[in-house]
N, CA, C and O atoms as a DFTB+ gen file, in Angstrom:
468 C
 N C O
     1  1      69.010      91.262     124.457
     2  2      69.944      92.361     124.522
     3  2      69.687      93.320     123.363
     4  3      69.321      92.933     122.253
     5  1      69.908      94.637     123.699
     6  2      70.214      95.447     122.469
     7  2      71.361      95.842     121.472
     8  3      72.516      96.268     121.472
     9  1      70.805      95.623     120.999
    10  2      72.203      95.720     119.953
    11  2      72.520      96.638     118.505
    12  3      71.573      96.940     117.779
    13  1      73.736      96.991     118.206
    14  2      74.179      97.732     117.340
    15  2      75.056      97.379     116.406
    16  3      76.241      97.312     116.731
    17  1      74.689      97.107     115.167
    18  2      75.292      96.513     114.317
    19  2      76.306      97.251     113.686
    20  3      75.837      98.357     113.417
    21  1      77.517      97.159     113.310
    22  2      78.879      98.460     112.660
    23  2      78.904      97.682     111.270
    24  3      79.596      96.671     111.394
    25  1      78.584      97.765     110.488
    26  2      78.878      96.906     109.084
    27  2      78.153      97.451     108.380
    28  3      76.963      97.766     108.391
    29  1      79.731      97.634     107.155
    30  2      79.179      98.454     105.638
    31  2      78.336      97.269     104.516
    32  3      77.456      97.495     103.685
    33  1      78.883      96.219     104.820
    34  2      77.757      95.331     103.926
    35  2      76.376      94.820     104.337
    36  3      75.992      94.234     105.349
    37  1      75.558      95.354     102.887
    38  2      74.278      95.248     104.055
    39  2      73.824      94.041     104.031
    40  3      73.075      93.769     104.969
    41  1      74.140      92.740     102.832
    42  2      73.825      91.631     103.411
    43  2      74.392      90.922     105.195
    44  3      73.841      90.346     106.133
    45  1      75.583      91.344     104.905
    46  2      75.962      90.925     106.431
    47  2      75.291      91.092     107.515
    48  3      75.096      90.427     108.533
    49  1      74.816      92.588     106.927
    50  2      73.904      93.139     108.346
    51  2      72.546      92.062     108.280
    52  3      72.174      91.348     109.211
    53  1      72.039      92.140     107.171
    54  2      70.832      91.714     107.093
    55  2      71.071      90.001     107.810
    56  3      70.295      89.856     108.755
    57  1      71.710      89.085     107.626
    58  2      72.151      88.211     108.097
    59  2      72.370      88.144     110.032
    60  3      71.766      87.588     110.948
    61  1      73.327      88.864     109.943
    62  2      73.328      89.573     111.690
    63  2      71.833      89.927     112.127
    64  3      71.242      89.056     112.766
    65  1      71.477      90.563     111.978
    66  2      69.876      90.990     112.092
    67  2      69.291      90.024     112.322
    68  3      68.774      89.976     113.438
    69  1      69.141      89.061     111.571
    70  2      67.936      87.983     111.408
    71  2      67.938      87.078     112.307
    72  3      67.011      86.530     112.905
    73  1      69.370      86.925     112.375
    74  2      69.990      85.515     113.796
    75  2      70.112      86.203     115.059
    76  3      70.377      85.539     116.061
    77  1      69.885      87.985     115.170
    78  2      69.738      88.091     116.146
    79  2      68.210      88.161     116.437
    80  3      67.745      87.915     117.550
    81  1      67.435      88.526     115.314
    82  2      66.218      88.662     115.891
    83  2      65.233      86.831     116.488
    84  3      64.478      86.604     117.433
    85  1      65.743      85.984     115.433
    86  2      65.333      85.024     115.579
    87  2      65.376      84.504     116.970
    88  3      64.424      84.105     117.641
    89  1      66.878      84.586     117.359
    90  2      66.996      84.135     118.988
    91  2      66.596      85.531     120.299
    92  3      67.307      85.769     121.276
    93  1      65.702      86.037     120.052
    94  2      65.229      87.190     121.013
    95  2      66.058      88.025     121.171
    96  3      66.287      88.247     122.360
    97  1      66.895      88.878     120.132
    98  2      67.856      90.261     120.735
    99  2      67.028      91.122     119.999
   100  3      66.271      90.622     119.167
   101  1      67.050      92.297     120.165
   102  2      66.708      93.594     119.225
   103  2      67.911      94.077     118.417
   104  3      69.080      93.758     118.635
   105  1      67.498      94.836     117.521
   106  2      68.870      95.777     117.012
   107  2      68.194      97.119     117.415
   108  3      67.016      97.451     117.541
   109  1      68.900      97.504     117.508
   110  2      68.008      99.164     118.096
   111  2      68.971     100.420     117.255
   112  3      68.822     101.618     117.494
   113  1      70.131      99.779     116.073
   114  2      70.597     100.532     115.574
   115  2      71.332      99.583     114.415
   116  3      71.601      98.392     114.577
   117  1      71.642     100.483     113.028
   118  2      73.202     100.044     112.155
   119  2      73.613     101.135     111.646
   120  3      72.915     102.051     111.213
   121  1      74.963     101.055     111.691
   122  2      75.913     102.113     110.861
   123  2      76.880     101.125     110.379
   124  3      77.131      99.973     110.733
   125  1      77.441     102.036     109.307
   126  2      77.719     101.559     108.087
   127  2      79.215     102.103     108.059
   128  3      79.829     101.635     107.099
   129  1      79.880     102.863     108.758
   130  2      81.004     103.799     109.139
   131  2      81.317     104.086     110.127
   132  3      80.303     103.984     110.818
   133  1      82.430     104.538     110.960
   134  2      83.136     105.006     111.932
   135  2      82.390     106.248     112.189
   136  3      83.009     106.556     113.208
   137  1      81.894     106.797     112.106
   138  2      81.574     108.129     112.210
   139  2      79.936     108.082     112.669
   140  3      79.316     108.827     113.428
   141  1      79.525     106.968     111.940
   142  2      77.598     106.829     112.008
   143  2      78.041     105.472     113.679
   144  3      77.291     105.464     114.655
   145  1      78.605     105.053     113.645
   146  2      79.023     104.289     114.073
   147  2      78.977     104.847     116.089
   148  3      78.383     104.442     117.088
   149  1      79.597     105.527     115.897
   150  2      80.145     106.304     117.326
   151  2      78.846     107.292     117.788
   152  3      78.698     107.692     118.943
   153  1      78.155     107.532     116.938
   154  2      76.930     108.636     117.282
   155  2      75.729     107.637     117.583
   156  3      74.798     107.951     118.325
   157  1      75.832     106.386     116.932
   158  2      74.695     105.631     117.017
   159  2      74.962     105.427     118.539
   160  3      74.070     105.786     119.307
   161  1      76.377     104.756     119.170
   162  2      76.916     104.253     119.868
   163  2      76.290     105.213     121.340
   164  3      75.741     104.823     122.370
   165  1      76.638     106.471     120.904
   166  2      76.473     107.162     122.156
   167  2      74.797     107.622     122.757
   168  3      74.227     107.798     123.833
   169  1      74.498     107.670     121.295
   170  2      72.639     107.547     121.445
   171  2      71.978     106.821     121.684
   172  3      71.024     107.099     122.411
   173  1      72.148     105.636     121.227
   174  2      71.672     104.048     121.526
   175  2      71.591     103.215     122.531
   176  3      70.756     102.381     122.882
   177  1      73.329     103.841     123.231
   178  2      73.697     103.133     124.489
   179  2      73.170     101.340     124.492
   180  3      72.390     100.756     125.244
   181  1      73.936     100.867     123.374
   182  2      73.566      99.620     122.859
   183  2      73.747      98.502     124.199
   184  3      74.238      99.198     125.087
   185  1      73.576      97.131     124.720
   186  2      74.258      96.857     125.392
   187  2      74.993      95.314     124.671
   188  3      75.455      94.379     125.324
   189  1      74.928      95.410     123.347
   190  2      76.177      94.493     122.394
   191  2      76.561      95.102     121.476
   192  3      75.550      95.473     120.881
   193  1      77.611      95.523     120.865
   194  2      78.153      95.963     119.411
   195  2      78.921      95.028     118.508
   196  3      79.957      94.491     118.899
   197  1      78.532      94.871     117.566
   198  2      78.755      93.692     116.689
   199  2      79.362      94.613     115.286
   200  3      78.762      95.179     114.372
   201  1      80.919      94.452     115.620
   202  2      81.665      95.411     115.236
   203  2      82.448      94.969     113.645
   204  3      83.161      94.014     113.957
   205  1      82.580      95.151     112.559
   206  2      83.100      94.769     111.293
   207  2      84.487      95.153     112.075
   208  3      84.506      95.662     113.196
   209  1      85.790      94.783     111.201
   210  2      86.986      94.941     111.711
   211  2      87.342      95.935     110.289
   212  3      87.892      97.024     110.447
   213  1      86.999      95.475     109.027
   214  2      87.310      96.434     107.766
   215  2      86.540      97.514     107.470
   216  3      85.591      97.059     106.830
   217  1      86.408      98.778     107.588
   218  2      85.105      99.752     106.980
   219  2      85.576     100.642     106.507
   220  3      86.679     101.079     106.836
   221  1      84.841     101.125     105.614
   222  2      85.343     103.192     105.298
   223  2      86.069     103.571     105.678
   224  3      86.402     102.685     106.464
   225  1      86.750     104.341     105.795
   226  2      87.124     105.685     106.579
   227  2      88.203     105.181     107.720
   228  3      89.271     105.786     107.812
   229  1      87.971     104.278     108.424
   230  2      89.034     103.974     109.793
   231  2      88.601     101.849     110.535
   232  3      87.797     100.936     110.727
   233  1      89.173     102.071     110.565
   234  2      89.542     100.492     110.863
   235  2      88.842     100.101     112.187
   236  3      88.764     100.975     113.050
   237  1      88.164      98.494     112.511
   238  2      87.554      98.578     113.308
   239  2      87.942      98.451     114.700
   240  3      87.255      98.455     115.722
   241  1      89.274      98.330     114.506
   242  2      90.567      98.076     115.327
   243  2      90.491      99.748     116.031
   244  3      90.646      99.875     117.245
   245  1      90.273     100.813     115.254
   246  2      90.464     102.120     115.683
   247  2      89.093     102.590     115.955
   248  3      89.185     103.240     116.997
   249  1      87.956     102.594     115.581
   250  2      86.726     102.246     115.928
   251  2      86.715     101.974     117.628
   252  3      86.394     102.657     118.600
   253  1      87.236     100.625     117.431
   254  2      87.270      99.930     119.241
   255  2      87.388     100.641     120.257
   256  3      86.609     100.879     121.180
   257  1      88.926     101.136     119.924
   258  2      89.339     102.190     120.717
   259  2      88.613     103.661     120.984
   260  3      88.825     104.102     122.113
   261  1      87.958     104.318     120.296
   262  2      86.852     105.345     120.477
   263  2      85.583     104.760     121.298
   264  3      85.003     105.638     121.937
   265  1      85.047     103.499     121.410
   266  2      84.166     102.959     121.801
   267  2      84.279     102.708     123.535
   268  3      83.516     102.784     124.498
   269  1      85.704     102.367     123.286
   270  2      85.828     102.319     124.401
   271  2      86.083     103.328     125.548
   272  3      85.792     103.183     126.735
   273  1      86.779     104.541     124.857
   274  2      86.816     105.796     125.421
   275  2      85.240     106.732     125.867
   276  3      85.172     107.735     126.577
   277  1      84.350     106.158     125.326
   278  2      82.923     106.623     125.292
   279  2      82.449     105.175     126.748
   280  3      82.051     105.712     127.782
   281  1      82.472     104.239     126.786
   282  2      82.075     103.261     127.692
   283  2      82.979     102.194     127.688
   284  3      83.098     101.568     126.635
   285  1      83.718     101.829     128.780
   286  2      85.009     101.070     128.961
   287  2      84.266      99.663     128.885
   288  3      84.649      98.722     128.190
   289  1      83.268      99.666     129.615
   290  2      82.759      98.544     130.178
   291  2      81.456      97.973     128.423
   292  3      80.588      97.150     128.712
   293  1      81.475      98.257     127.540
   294  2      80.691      98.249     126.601
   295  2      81.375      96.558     126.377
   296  3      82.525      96.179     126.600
   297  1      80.058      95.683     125.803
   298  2      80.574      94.599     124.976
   299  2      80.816      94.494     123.592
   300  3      79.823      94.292     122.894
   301  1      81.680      94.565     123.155
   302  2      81.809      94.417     121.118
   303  2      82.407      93.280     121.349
   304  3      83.169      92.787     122.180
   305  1      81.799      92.963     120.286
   306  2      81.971      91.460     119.430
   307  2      82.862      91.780     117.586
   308  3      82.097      91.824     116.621
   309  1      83.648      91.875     117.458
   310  2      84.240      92.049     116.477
   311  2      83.930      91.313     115.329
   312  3      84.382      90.198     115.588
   313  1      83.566      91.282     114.520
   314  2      82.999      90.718     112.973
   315  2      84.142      90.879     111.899
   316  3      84.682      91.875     111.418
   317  1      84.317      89.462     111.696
   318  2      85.691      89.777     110.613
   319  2      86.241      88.253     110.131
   320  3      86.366      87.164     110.691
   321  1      86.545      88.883     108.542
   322  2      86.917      87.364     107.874
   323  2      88.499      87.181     107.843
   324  3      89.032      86.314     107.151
   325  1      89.239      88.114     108.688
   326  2      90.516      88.156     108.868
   327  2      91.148      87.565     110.077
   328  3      91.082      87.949     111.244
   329  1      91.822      86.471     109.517
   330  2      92.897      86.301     111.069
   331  2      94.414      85.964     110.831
   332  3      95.261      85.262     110.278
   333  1      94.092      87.053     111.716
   334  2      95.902      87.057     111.853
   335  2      96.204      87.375     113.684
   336  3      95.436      87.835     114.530
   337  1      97.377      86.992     113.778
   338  2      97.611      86.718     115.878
   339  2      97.767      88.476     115.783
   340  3      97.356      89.251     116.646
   341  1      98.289      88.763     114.829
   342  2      98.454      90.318     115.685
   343  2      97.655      91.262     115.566
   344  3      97.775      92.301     116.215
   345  1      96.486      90.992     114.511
   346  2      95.392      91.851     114.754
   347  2      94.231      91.255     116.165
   348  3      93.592      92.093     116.802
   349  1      94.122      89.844     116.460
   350  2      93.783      89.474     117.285
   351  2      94.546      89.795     118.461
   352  3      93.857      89.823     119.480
   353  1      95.758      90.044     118.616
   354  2      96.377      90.722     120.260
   355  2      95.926      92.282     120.192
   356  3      95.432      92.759     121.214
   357  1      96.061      93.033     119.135
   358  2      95.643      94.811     118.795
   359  2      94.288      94.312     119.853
   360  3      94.244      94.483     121.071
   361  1      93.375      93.745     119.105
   362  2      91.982      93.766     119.711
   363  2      91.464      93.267     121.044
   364  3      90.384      93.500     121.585
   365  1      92.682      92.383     121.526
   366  2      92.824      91.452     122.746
   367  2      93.195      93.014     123.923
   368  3      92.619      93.341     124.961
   369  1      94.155      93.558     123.328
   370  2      94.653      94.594     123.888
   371  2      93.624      95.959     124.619
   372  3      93.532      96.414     125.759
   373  1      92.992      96.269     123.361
   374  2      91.742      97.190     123.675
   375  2      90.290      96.458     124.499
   376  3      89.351      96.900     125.160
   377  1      90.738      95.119     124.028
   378  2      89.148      95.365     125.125
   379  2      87.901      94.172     124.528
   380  3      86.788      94.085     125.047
   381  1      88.231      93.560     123.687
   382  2      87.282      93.049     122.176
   383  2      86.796      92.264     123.698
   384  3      87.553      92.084     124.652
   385  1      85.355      91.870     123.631
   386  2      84.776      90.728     124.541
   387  2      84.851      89.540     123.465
   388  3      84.803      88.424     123.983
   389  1      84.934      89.557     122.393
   390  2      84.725      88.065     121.360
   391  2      85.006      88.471     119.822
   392  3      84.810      89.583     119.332
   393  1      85.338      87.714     119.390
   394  2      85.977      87.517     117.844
   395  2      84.934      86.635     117.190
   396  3      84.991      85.456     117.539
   397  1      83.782      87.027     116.124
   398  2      82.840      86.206     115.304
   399  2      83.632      86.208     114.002
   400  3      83.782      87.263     113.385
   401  1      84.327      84.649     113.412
   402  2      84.879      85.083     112.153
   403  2      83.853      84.529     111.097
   404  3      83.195      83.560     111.477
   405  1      83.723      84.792     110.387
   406  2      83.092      85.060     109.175
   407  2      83.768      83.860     108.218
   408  3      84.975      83.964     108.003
   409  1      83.128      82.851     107.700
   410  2      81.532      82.539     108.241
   411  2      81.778      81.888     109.033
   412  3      82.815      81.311     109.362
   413  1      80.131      81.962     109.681
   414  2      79.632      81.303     111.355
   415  2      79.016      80.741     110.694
   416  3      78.861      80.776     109.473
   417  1      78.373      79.842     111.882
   418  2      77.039      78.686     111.700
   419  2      76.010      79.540     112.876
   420  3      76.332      80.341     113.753
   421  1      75.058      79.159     112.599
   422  2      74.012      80.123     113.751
   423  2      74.494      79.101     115.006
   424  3      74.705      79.854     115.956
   425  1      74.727      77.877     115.368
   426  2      75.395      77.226     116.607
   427  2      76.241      78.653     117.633
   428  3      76.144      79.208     118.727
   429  1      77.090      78.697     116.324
   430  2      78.520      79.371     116.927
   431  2      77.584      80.775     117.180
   432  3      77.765      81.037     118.369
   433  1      76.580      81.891     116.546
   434  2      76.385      82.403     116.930
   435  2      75.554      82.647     118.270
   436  3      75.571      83.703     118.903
   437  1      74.807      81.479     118.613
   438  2      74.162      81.092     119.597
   439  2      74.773      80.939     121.117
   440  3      74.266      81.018     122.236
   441  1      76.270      80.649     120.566
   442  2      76.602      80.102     121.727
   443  2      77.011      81.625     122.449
   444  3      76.837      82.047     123.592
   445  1      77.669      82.266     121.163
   446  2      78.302      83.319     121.517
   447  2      77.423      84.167     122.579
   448  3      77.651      84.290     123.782
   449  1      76.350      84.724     121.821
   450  2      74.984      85.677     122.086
   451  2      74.750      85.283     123.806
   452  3      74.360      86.056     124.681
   453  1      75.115      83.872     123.946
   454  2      74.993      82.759     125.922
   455  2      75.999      83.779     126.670
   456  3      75.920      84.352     127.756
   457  1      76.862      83.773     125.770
   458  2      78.446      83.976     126.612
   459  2      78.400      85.567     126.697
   460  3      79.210      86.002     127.517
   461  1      77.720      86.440     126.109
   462  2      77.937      87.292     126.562
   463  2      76.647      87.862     127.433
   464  3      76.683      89.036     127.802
   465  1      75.767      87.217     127.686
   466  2      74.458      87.426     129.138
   467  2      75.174      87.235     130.390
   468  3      74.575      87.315     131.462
């Protein structure tokens, strides 16, 4: 799959990257902001987004929602060391295909990467 990474830390990314490249995905994009984020999105026409929930400028919770207004049917995977039930219903609400919390084991990312083919 192709994929688009949303995350301001670049070890994270670099991490994301590696476990995706290792198990056969591409990245075909990263932004680092809401703004690099949505342009990559619409140029890229990614078909996974592997979305931070905290960034710059606007939340990934509000992020979602622009993403989804651009392609309803898009898969994001939300990236985040936060849980709480009501940011998980916000995201349940808009559309999230999966919740990766931070930290994973490459298992859990493996399985995930299944579940969304």
């Amino acid at each position: 799959m192709r994929v688009l990474l949303v995350e301001d830390n670049a070890l994270t990314r670099f991490t994301i990257k590696s476990l995706l490249d290792k198990i056969g995905h591409e990245v075909v994009g990263e932004a680092e902001d809401a703004a690099e984020a949505l342009e990559c999105f619409k140029r890229l026409k990614p078909d996974v987004v592997f979305l931070d929930l905290i960034l710059p400028g606007k939340s990934g919770v509000e992020i979602l929602g622009e993403l989804r207004a651009v392609d309803p049917d898009a898969k994001i995977v939300v990236v985040t060391a936060v849980e709480q039930d009501e940011i998980d219903r916000r995201l349940a609400d808009k559309g999230v295909n999966a919740i990766l919390r931070k930290p994973f084991s490459y298992e859990d990312f493996k399985t995930l990467m299944k579940d969304l083919a």
